[in-house]
C-alpha positions as CSV (number, residue, x, y, z in Angstrom):
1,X,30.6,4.1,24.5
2,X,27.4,2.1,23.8
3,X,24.7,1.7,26.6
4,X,23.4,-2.5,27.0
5,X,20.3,-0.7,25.1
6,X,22.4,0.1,21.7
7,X,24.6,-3.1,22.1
8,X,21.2,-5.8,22.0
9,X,21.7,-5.8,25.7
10,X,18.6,-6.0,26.5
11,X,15.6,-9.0,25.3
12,X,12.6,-7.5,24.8
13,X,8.8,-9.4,25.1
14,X,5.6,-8.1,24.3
15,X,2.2,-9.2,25.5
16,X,-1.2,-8.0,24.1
17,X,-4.2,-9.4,26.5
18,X,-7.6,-8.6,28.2
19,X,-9.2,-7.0,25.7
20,X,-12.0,-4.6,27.4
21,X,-14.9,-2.4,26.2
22,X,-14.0,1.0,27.2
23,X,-16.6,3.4,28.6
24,X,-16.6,5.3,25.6
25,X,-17.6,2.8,23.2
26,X,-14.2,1.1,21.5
27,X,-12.3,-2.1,23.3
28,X,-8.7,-1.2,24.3
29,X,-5.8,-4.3,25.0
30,X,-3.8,-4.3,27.7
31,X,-0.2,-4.0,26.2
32,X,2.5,-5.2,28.3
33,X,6.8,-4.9,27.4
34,X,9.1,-6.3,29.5
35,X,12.8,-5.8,28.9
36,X,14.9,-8.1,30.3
37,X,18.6,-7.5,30.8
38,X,20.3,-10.5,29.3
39,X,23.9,-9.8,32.0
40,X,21.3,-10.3,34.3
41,X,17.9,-11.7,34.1
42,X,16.7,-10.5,37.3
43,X,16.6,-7.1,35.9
44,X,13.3,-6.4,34.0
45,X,11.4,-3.4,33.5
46,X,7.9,-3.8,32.6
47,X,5.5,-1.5,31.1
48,X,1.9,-1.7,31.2
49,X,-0.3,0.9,29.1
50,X,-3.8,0.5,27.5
51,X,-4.4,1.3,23.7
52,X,-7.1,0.8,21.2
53,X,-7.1,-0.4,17.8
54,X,-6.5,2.6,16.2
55,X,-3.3,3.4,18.3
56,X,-2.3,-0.2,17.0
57,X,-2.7,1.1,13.5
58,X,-0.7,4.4,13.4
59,X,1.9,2.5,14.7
60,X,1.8,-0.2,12.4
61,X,2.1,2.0,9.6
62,X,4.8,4.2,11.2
63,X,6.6,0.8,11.9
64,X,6.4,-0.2,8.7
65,X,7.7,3.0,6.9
66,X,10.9,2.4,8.9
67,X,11.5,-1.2,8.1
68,X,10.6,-0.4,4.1
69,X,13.4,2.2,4.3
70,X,16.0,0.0,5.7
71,X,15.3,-2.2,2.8
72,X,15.2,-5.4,4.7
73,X,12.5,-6.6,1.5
74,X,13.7,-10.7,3.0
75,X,11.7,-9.8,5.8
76,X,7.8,-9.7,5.7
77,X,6.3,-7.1,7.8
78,X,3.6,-8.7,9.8
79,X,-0.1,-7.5,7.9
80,X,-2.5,-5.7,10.5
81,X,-5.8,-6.4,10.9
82,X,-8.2,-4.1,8.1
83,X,-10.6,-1.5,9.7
84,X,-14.4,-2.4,9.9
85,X,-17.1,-0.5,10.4
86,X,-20.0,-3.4,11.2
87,X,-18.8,-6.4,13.4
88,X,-15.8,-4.7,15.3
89,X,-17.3,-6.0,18.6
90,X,-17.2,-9.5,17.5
91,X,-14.9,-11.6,19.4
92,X,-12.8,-13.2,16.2
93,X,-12.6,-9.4,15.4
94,X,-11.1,-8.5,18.3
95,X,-9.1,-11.6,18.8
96,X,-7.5,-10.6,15.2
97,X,-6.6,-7.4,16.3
98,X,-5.2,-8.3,19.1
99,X,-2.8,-11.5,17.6
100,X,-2.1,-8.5,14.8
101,X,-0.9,-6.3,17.4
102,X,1.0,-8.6,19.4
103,X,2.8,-9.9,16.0
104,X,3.5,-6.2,15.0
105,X,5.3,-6.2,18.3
106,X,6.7,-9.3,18.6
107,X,8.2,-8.4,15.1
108,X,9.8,-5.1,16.2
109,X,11.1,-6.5,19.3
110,X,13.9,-8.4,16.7
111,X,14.9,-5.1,15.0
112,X,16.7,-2.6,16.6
113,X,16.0,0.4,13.9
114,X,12.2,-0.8,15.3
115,X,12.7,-1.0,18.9
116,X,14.6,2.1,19.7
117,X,12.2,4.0,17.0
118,X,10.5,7.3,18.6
119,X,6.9,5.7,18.0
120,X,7.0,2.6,19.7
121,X,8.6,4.7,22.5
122,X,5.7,6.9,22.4
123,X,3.8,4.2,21.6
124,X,4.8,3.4,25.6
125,X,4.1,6.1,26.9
126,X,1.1,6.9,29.1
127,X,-0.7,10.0,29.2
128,X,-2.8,9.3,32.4
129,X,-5.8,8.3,31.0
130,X,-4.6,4.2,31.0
131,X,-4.2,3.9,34.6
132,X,-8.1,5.6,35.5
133,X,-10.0,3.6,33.0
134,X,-13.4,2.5,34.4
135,X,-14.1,-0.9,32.2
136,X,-18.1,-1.5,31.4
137,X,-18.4,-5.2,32.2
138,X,-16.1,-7.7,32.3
139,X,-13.1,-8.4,30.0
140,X,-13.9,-9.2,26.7
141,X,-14.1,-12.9,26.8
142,X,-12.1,-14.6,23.5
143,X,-12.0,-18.2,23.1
C-alpha cells in the first residue's frame, strides 16, 4: 500500500527569502518547504533551514543528474546562477541566486523522482548550525 507521500498526496511549496550575510563571510537564504496534505489542507508541515549558495549548487547538479536520467528531455531544467568570484555581494547577485534557487525548487516540487530524491531530503535537513546563526547586520536588502 502507497503512503499520500508516494500517491501525489501531498502539494509541496517552496520559498527562498531573507538573504543574510553570515558571520563567516558568505550570505545564506532562508529556505522554507511546506507540504500541504491535499485530503486536508489544514495539515502542513513546514520546514525552515538556512543554506548558502554553494549548498544550492550541489543540489542543483545532483537534481539535475536525476531528471537527465529519467529522460524527461520536453522538460527544461531550470539553469542556476554561475559562480563568481568578484561581485557575489552585490544585490542583483544575490537576488539571482536566490530566484535560481527558488526555481530549482519550485521545479522539483512537480516531479516526484525529484521530490522524494535523497538530496533534496538531505538537502532539508539541519545539522544544528541553522537554528544558532548569529547574522552581521540586517537582512540583505534586495529591491
Amino acid at each position: 500500500m502507497q503512503s499520500p507521500r508516494e500517491r501525489g498526496g501531498l502539494a509541496r511549496f517552496y520559498t527562498v527569502t531573507e538573504p543574510r550575510r553570515h558571520p563567516r563571510g558568505h550570505t545564506v537564504y532562508k529556505v522554507t518547504a511546506r507540504i500541504v496534505s491535499r485530503k486536508n489542507p489544514e495539515d502542513v508541515q513546514e520546514i525552515i533551514v538556512w543554506k548558502r549558495y554553494s549548498d544550492f549548487k550541489k543540489l542543483h547538479k545532483e537534481l539535475w543528474q536525476i531528471h537527465k536520467n529519467l529522460c524527461r528531455h520536453t522538460e527544461l531544467f531550470p539553469p542556476f546562477a554561475k559562480a563568481i568570484l568578484f561581485g557575489r555581494f552585490d544585490e542583483t547577485v544575490i537576488e539571482e541566486r536566490r530566484q535560481c534557487a527558488e526555481d530549482l525548487l519550485q521545479f522539483s516540487a512537480n516531479i516526484p523522482a525529484l521530490y522524494n530524491s535523497k538530496q533534496l531530503e538531505e538537502f532539508f535537513k539541519s545539522y544544528g548550525c541553522s537554528s544558532d546563526l548569529h547574522f552581521q547586520d540586517s537582512p540583505v536588502t534586495v529591491t
